[in-house]
N, C-alpha and C positions, 0 to 999 in steps of 0.2 A: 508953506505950500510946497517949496521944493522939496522938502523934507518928507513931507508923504510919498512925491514920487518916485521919491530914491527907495521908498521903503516896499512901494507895492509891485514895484522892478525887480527889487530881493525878494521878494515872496514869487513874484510869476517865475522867477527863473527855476526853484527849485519844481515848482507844480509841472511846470513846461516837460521836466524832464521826466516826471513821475508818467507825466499824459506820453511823451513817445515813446519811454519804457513799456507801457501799460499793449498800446500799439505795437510795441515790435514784439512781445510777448503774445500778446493775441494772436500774431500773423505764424509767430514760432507755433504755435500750439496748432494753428489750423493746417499748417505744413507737417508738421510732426506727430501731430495725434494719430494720421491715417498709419504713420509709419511704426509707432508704439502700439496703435492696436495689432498690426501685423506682426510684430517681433511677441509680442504676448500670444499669440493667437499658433507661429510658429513653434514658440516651447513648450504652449499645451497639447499642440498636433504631430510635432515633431517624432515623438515615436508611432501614433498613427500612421505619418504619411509613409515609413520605413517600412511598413507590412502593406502599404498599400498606395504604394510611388505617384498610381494613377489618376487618384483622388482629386476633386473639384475640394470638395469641403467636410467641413464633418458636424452632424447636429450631434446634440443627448439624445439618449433614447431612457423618457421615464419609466422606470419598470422595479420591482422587487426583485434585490440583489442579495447571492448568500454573501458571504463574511470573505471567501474567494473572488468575488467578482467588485472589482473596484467602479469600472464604468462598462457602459456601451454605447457606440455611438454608429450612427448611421450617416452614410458617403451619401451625399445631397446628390448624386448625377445617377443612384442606380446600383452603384458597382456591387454594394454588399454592406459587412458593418467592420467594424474594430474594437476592441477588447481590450481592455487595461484586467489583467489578474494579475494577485497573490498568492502564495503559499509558504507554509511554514510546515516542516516535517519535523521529527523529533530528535534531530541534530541541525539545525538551524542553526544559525550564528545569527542572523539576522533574517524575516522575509525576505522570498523572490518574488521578482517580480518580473511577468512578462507584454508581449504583448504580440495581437495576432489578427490580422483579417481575416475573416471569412466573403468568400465571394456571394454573388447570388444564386448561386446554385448549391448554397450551404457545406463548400469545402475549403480549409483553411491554404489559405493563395500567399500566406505571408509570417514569419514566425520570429521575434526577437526577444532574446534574453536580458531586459535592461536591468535588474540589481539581482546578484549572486557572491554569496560567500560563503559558499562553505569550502570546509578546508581537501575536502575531496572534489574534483570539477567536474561535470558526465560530462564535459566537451560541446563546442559548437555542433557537434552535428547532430543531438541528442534532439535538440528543439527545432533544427532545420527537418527534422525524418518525421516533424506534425504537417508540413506542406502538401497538399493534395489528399488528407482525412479529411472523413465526414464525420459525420457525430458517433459512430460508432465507433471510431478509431481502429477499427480494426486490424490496419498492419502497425500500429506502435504500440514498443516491446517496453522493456524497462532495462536500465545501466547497471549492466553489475558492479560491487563495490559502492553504487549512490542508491541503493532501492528507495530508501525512503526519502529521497530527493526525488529522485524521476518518477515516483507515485503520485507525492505530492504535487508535482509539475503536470501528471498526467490529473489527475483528479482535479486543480484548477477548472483544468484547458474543456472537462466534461462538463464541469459545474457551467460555465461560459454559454457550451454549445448548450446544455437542459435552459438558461434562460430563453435562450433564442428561440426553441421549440415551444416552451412553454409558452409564448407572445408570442407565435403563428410568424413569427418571423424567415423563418425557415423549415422549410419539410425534415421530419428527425431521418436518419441513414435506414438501411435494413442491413442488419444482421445477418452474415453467414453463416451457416449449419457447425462451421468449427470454432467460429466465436462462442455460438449458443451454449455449445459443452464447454467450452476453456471455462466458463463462466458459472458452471458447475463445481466445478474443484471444489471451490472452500467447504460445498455442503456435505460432498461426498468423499474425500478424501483430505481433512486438514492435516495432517502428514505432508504433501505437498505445496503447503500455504500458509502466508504469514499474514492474516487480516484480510488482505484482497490482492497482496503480492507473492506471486510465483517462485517456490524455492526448489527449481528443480532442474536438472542438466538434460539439454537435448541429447536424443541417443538417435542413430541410424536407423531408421522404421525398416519393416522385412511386414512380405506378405500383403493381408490386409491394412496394415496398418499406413497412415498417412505421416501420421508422427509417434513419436516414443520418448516418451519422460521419466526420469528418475529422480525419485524427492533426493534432495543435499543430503537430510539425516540419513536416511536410508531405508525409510521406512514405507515401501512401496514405489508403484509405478502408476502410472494414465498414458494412455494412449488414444489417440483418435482414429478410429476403425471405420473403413469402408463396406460397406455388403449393399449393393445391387445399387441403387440411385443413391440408399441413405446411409445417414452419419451416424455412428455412438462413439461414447464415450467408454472404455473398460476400465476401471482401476482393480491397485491387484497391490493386495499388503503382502508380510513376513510369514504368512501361516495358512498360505494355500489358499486362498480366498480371493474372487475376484467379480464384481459387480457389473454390470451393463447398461447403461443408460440410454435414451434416445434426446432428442432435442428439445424434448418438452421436459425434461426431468424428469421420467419416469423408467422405474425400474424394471429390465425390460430383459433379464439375466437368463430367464426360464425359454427364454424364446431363440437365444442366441449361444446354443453349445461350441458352435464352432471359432468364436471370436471367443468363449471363454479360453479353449482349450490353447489356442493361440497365444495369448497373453498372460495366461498361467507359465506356458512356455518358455516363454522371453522372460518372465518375471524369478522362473525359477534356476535360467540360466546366468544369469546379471544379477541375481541378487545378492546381498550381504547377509551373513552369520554373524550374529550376535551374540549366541548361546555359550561362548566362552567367558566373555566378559560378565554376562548376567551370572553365569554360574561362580563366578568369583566374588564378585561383588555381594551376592546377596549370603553367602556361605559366611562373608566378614561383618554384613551386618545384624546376621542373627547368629549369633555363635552356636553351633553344634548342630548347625543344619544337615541333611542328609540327603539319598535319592533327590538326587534335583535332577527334573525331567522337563523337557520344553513340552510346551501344548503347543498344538496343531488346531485350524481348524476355526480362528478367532474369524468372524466377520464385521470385527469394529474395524475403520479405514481410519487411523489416524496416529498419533507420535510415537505410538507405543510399536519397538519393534523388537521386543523379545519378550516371553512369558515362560515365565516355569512354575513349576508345584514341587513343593519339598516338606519332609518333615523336621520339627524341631523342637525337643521336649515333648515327644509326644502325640504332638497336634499337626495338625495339615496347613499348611499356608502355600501362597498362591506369591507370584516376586512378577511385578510388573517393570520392564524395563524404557526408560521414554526420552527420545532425544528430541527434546520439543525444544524454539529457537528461541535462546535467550539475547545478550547485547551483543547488537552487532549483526544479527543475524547468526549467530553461531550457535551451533544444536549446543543445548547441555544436556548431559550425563543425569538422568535423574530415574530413581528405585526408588519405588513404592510397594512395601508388604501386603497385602491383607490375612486378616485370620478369613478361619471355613464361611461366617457372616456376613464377608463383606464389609469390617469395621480397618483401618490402617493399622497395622501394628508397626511399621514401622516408613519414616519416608526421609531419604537422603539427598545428595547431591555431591559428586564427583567433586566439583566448584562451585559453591552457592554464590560466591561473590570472588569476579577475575582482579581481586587485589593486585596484584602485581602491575597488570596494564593499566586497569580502570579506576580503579577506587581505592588508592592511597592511603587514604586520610580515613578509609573508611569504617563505621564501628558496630557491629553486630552481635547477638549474643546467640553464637548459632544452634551449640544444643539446646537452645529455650524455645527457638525459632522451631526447630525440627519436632521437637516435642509438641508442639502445640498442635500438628497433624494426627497424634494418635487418639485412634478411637473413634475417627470422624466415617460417617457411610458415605453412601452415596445420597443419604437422606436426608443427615446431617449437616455434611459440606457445606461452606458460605465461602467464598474465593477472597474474602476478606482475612482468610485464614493465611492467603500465600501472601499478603501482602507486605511489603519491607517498603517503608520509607526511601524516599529516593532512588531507588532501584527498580523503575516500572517494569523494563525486558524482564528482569528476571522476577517478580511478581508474577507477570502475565503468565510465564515458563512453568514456572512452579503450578500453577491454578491451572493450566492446561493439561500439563503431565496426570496431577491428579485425577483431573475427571474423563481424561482417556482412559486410564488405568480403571477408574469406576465401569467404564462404558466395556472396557474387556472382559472386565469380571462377571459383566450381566452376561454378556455372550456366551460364558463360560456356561453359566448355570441356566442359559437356554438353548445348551446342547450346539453351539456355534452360530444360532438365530439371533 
């Protein structure tokens, strides 16, 4: 009998200890949980609270997000919302990744940069110069040297503000008369534009003019013209030629002699001569070429910034010159022939491939590549034709040069229309 109770004394002692363990862990957990939800609750909000200090709280906000838009969340007290985006440009090392308030009055109150690597940095104050934009971003520019960084930062940060309009979230911005035309470029003058980024140097405006641009390559001007209340756009290429827009996109040249005359002006004082280099270039790539003559008069607005007409063997051909932007953003050098038809009789490039900086290792078989352009029209053409493995800038370079040089050539044979 003694003998059980020694036995069931050894047994309680261990349960005894199980049961206050059991107890003091309870109590830990009920002391501690409040504080583990808040340290989790701090590392999910923590860059929330940084764009927006003020903050009680933050919900989800359910909604269909692009590929850009990681979260949104809504400040429980009113304030506004917060923004978790991505981006990845096409020298990424890795996505960025930002993060930014919007207040309730739909303008960004807060802006931080939490994951960045690329080997170029646009600097802290690139994402601090989104504080006080609406949706139209109207006064932010883009970093030179990171274009397609600060694009892709910038197009995020759009994507974000398009959800929040699209969910009645917020009232979308309005547009002013010189955004309206900046926003014109690409369609009217791609000489000045690289997809939907700006390749052009600001110049001192004179006159009517508000501003004054010159494409990098050199293949034209845009300026934004003032006359009486309202705004246009002028661009003005290599061959005496210059368009007028209004705010709606419409062409509006017939109405506006005085802003032509003006920006023809400027355009033909500041601009660059090409006609030496084409007339070299195209002399060496058709052997025994002769009369090489510039044309005047082209009203295609885009890469091509020298044209000429020359004979060779006989026959008339037409030598389209185009510094359209290959890696990097850097114009390349690129000549394309056509015969009297309109077919390529011949198409080059200065550097088809920047070996020496960029592509090492790199392996092409280039007069097979160049060869595979002749004979194409404007009919013809499939941009699958410029394509090079690996090499997309200069695919895209290549396929643009060509069908501007198409686009000149029509001009040509409709008398500069």
């Amino acid at each position: 009998m003694e003998n059980k109770k020694s036995g069931m004394k050894f047994l309680a002692a261990p349960i005894l200890v199980v049961l206050v363990f059991a107890v003091v862990l309870t109590g830990l957990n009920a002391g501690l949980g409040p504080i583990i939800e808040e340290n989790k609750s701090s590392q999910a909000f923590g860059p929330l609270m940084a764009v927006m200090p003020e903050a009680e709280n933050f919900e989800l906000v359910e909604a269909q997000l692009p590929d850009t838009v990681l979260a949104v969340y809504r400040e429980t007290s009113g304030l506004g919302y917060a923004i978790r985006c991505t981006a990845t440009s096409q020298y990424s090392e890795e996505p960025m990744e930002m993060t930014f308030g919007i207040d309730s009055e739909g303008r960004i109150c807060g802006m931080q940069l939490d994951v960045y690597k690329e080997s170029k940095d646009f600097g802290s104050d690139y994402p601090l110069s989104y504080v006080g934009q609406d949706s139209t971003l109207a006064d932010v520019g883009l970093t030179a040297g990171v274009t397609y960084s600060s694009a892709a930062f910038k197009d995020a940060v759009a994507d974000a503000f398009a959800v929040l309009i699209e969910n009645d979230l917020i009232a979308e911005g309005v547009k002013g008369d010189g955004q309206l035309l900046m926003e014109l470029l690409p369609t009217v003058h791609s000489g000045l534009v690289l997809g939907t980024v700006g390749q052009y140097e600001e110049m001192e405006p004179s006159g009517s003019m508000v501003s004054a641009m010159k494409a990098l390559n050199g293949s034209g001007f845009a300026y934004i013209m003032a006359e009486g209340d309202a705004s246009y756009l002028a661009v003005a290429n290599n061959f005496g030629a210059c368009s007028v827009y209004n705010t709606e996109g419409v062409d509006v040249t017939a109405d506006h002699a005085a802003l032509v005359d003006e920006a023809m002006a400027h355009a033909a004082e500041h601009g660059t001569s090409y006609f030496d280099a084409a007339k070299a270039r195209f002399e060496a790539v058709m052997p025994g070429a002769s009369d090489v003559t510039a044309v005047e008069g082209i009203d295609s607005f885009n890469t091509v910034v020298e044209a000429v007409t020359f004979r060779c063997n006989g026959s008339k051909y037409y030598g389209f010159y185009s510094r359209s932007y290959g890696y990097a953003n850097e114009p390349m050098d690129i000549y394309i022939v056509l015969d009297e038809n309109g077919a390529i009789a011949a198409e080059t490039a200065k550097e088809l491939i920047l070996h020496g900086e960029y592509f090492n290792a790199y392996t092409l078989d280039e007069p097979a590549y160049k060869a595979g352009f002749k004979g194409m029209t404007a009919d013809t053409w499939s941009a699958d034709t410029a394509v090079i493995s690996g090499a997309t800038m200069t695919s895209n370079a290549m396929a643009a040069a060509t069908e501007d040089a198409f686009a000149a050539f029509q001009s040509i044979q409709n008398g500069g229309n």
